[in-house]
C-alpha positions as CSV (number, residue, x, y, z in Angstrom):
1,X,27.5,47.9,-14.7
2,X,29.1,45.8,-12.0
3,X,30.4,42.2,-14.0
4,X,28.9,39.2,-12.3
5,X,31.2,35.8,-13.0
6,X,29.6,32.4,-13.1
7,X,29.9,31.7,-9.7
8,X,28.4,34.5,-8.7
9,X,25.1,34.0,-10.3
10,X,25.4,30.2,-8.8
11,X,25.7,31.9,-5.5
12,X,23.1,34.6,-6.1
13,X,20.8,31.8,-7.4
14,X,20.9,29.6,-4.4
15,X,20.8,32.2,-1.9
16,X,17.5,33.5,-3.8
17,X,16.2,29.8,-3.5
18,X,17.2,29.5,0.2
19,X,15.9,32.7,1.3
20,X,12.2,31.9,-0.4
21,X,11.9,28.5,0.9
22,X,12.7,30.1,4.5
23,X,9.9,32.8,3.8
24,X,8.0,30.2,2.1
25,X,8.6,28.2,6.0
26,X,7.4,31.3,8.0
27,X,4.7,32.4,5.9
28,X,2.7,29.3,5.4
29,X,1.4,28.9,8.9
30,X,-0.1,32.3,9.2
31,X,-1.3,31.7,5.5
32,X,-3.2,28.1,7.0
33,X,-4.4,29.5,10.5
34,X,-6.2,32.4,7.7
35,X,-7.6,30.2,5.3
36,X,-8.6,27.4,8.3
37,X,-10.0,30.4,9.7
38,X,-12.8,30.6,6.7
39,X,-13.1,27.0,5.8
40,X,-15.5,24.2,6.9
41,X,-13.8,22.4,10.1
42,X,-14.5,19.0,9.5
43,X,-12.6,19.5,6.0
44,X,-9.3,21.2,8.3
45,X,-9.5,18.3,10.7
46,X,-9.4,15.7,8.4
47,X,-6.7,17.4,6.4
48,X,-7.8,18.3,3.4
49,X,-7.5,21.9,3.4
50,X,-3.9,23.0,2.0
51,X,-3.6,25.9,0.3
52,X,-7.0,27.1,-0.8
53,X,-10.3,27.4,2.1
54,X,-13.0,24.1,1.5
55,X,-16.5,24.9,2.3
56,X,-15.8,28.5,2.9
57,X,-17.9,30.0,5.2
58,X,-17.8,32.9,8.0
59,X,-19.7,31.5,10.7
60,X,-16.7,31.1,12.7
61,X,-16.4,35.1,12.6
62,X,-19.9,35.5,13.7
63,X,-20.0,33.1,16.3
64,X,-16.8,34.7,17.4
65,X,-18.2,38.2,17.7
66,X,-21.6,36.7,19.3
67,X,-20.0,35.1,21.9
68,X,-20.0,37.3,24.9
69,X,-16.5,36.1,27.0
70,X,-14.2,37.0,24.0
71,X,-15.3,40.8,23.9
72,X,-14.9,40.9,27.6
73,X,-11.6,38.9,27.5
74,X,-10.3,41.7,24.3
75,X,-11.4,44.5,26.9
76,X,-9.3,43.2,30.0
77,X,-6.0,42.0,27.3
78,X,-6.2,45.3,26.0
79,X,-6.3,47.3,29.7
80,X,-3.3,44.7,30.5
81,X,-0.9,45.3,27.8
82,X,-1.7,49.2,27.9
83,X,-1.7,49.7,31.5
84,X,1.3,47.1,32.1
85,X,3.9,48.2,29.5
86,X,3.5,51.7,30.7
87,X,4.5,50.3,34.5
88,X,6.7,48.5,33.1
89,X,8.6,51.3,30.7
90,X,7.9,54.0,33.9
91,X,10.0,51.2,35.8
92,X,12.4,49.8,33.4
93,X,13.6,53.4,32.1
94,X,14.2,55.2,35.3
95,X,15.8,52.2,37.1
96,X,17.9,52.2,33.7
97,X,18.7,55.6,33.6
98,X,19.8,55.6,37.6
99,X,21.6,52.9,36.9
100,X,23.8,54.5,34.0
101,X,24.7,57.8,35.6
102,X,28.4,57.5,36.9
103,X,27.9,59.3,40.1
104,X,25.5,57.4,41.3
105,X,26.5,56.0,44.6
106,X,26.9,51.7,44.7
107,X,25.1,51.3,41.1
108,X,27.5,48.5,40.9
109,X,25.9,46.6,43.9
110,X,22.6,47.3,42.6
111,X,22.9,45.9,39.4
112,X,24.9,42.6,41.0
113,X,21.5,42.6,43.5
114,X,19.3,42.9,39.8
115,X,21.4,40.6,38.1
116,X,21.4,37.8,40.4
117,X,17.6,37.4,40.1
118,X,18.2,36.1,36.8
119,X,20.0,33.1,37.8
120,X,17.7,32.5,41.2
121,X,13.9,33.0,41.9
122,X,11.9,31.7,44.7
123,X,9.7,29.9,42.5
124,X,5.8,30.0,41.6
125,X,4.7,28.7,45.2
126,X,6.6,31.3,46.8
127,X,6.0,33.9,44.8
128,X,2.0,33.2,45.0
129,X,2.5,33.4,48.3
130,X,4.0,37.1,48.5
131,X,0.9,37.9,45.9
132,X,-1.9,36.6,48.2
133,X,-0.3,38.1,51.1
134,X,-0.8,41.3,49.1
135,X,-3.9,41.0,48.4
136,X,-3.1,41.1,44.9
137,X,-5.6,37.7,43.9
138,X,-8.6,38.2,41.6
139,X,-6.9,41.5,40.6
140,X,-6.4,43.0,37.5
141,X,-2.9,44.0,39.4
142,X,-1.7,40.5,39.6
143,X,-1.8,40.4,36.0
144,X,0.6,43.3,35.2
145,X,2.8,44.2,39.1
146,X,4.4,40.2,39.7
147,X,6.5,41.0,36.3
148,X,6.3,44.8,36.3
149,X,10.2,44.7,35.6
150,X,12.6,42.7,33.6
151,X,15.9,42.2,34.1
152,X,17.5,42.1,30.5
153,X,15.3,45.0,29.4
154,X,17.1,47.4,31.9
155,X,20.8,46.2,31.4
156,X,19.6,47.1,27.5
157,X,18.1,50.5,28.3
158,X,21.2,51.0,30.4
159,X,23.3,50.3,27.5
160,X,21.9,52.7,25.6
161,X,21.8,55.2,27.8
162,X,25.3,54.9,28.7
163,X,26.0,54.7,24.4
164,X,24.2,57.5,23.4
165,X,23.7,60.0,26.3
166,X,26.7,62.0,26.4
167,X,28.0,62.8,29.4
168,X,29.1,66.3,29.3
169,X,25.1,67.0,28.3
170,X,24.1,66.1,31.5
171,X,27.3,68.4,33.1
172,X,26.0,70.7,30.8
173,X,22.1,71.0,31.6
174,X,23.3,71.1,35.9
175,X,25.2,73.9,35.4
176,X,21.8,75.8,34.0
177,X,20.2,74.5,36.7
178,X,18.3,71.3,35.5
179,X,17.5,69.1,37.9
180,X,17.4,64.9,37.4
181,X,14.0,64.8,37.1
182,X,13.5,67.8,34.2
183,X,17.0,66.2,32.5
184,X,15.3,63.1,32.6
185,X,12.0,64.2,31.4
186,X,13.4,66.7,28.9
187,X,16.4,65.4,27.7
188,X,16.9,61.8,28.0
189,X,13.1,60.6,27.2
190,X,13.3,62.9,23.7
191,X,16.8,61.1,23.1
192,X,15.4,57.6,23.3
193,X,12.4,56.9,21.2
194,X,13.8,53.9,19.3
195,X,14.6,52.3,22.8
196,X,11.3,53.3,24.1
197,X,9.7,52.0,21.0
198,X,11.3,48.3,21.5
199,X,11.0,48.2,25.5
200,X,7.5,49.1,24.8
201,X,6.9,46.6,22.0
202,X,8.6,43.4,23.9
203,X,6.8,44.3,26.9
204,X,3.6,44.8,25.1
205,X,3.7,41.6,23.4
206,X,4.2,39.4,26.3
207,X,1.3,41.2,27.9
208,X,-1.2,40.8,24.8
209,X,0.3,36.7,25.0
210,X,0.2,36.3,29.1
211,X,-2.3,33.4,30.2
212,X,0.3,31.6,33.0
213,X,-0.3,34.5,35.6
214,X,-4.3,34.5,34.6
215,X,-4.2,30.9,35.6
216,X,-2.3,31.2,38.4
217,X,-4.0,34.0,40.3
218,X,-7.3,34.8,39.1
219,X,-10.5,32.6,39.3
220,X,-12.9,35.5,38.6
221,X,-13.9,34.7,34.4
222,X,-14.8,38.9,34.1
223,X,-10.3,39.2,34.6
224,X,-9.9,36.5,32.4
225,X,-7.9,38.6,29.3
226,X,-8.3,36.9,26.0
227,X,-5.6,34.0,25.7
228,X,-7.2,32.0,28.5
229,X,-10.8,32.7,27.0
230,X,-8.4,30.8,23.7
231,X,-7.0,28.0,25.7
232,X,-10.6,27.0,27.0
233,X,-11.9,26.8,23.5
234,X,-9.2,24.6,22.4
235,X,-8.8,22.7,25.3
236,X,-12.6,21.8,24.7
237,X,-11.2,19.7,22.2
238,X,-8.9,17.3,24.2
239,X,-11.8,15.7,26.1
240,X,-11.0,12.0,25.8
241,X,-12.7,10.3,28.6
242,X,-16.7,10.2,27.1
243,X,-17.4,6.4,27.9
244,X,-19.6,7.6,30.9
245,X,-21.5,10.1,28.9
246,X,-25.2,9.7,27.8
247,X,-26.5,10.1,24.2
248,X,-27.8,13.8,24.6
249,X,-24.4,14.9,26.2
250,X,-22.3,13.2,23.8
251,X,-24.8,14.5,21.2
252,X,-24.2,18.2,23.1
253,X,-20.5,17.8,23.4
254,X,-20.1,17.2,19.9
255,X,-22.2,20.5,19.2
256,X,-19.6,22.6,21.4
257,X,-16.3,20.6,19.9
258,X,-18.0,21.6,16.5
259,X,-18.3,25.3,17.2
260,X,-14.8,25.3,19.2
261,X,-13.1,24.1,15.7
262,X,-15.4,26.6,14.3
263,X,-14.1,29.1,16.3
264,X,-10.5,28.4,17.2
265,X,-8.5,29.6,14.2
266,X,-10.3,32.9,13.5
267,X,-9.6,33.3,17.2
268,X,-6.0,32.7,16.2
269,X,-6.7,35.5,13.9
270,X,-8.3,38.0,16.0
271,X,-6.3,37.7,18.7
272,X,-2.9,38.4,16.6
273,X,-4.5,41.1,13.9
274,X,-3.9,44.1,16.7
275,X,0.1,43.2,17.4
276,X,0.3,42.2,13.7
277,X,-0.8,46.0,12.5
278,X,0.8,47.6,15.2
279,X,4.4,46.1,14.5
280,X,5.2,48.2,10.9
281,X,5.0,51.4,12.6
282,X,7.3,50.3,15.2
283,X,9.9,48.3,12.7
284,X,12.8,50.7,12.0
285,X,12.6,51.9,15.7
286,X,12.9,48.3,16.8
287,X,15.5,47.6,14.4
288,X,17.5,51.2,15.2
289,X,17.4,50.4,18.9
290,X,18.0,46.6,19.3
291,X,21.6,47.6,17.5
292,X,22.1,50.8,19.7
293,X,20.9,49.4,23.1
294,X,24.0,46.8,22.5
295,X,27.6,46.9,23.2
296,X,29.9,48.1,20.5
297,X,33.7,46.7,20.0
C-alpha cells in the first residue's frame, strides 16, 4: 500500500473540494433549466425555485408538443445538422487528405490561400450578397453551403492524416494498383474514425445551435430550424413598450408571456436532450482524436 504523508492528504483533500465545487458550477445550471422546466413559472420568475421544482406541473411539455412550429422547426434542425455535417466532413476530409499528401503539387499555396481566410472575410453584407446572387435565399441550402467548410477543422484533419497515415502505405497500395480515390475510400476513411467522430460531432453541434444564418437569409417560417422557433418565444418576453396597448391586448399579451415562460425552459430541454444522448457514444473517439489530430513535440 502506497504511504500517503500529511501533506498529501491536505493536497488530495483540497483538490477533491476544488474539483466538486467546479462540477458543483457546471452541473447546477442544467440541473435549474430541468427542474424550471417542470415548475410553476410565476414561482421561477420571482425566484423562488432553487433546488427542488414549486408548483410542479407538465403543461409546459404539452404545450410544447401541441404547438405546431416546434415539430416543424425539430424536422428542418434535424435535416440541417444531418445533411450539413455530411457536406461538411465530404469537404473537410478530402480537402484534408489532398492537402497532406507530399506530392501534391503547390499544397503549400493552397493552404496559405485557406489560411488567410481566417484572418480576412468580406463580411455579412458581402457575403449575403454572393448568397442572393445564388439564389441560395429561402433555401434550406443557405442554411448548411455559406459555412460548408471550416478552416481549423481541415488544418486538424490534415494533422492527423499526416500523424498517423504512414507514408510508405500509400507507396505501398500504388504499386498494387490502388488508385487515390479507392486508397482514400479504403484505407484512409477506415484509419480515421476517431477524427471522423470529432469533425462530425463539432460540425454537428454548430448546426443543431445555428439561428444567425436562419435570420439572415431565410423569411419563409416552414425553414425556420428550431433555435429561431426558441429565440421568438423568449424574445416574447422582452416586450417593454405596452403603454399604447388596450385592456384586451395587454390582457392577451400577458396570456402569451405566460405560456412563453411556460414553455421556454422545457424548450431548453428538448432542444439539447438529442446532442446530450448522442455525445457518450462519441466521448472516447472525441477524446482519442482531439489528442491525435494535434502536433506532437
Amino acid at each position: 500500500m502506497l504511504y500517503e504523508s500529511r501533506k498529501d492528504k491536505v493536497f488530495i483533500f483540497i483538490n477533491s473540494v476544488l474539483l466538486a465545487a467546479i462540477t458543483l458550477a457546471v452541473l447546477y445550471p442544467l440541473i435549474f433549466v430541468l427542474i424550471a422546466s417542470i415548475s410553476d413559472p410565476t414561482a421561477v420568475n420571482n425566484g423562488e425555485v432553487w433546488l427542488w421544482p414549486k408548483g410542479a406541473t407538465l403543461d409546459g411539455y404539452r404545450r410544447i408538443f401541441d404547438f405546431g412550429p416546434i415539430w416543424t422547426g425539430y424536422r428542418n434542425t434535424i435535416f440541417y445538422t444531418v445533411v450539413g455535417t455530411l457536406i461538411n466532413l465530404s469537404l473537410t476530409l478530402t480537402s484534408a487528405y489532398a492537402l497532406s499528401r507530399k506530392d501534391l503539387y503547390g499544397r503549400n499555396a493552397f493552404m496559405f490561400l485557406f489560411v488567410l481566410t481566417m484572418f480576412f472575410s468580406g463580411g455579412i453584407i458581402p457575403t449575403f450578397l454572393v448568397v442572393k446572387q445564388l439564389g441560395l435565399v429561402n433555401t434550406v441550402w443557405a442554411m448548411m453551403l455559406p459555412n460548408a467548410v471550416g478552416i481549423w477543422n481541415i488544418i486538424i484533419a490534415r494533422t492527423f492524416f499526416q500523424m498517423n497515415i504512414p507514408s510508405e502505405l500509400q507507396d505501398s497500395a500504388q504499386i498494387d494498383g490502388c488508385t487515390n480515390m479507392r486508397m482514400f475510400w479504403s484505407i484512409v476513411l477506415p484509419l480515421s474514425k476517431p477524427i471522423i467522430a470529432v469533425m462530425g460531432l463539432f460540425y454537428g453541434v454548430a448546426h443543431w445551435n445555428s439561428f444567425f444564418n436562419a435570420l439572415i437569409y431565410l423569411s419563409n417560417r416552414d425553414l425556420y430550424p428550431l433555435q429561431l422557433i426558441l429565440r421568438e418565444i423568449m424574445i416574447l418576453n422582452q416586450v417593454n413598450d405596452m403603454l399604447s396597448m388596450t385592456s384586451d391586448q395587454l390582457e392577451n399579451m400577458s396570456r402569451q408571456m405566460y405560456m412563453a415562460d411556460m414553455m421556454k425552459y422545457g424548450l431548453i430541454v428538448v432542444s439539447s436532450l438529442p446532442v446530450i444522448v448522442i455525445y457518450p457514444f462519441l466521448q472516447k473517439y472525441f477524446l482519442k482524436g482531439v489528442l491525435i489530430g494535434a502536433l506532437k513535440g
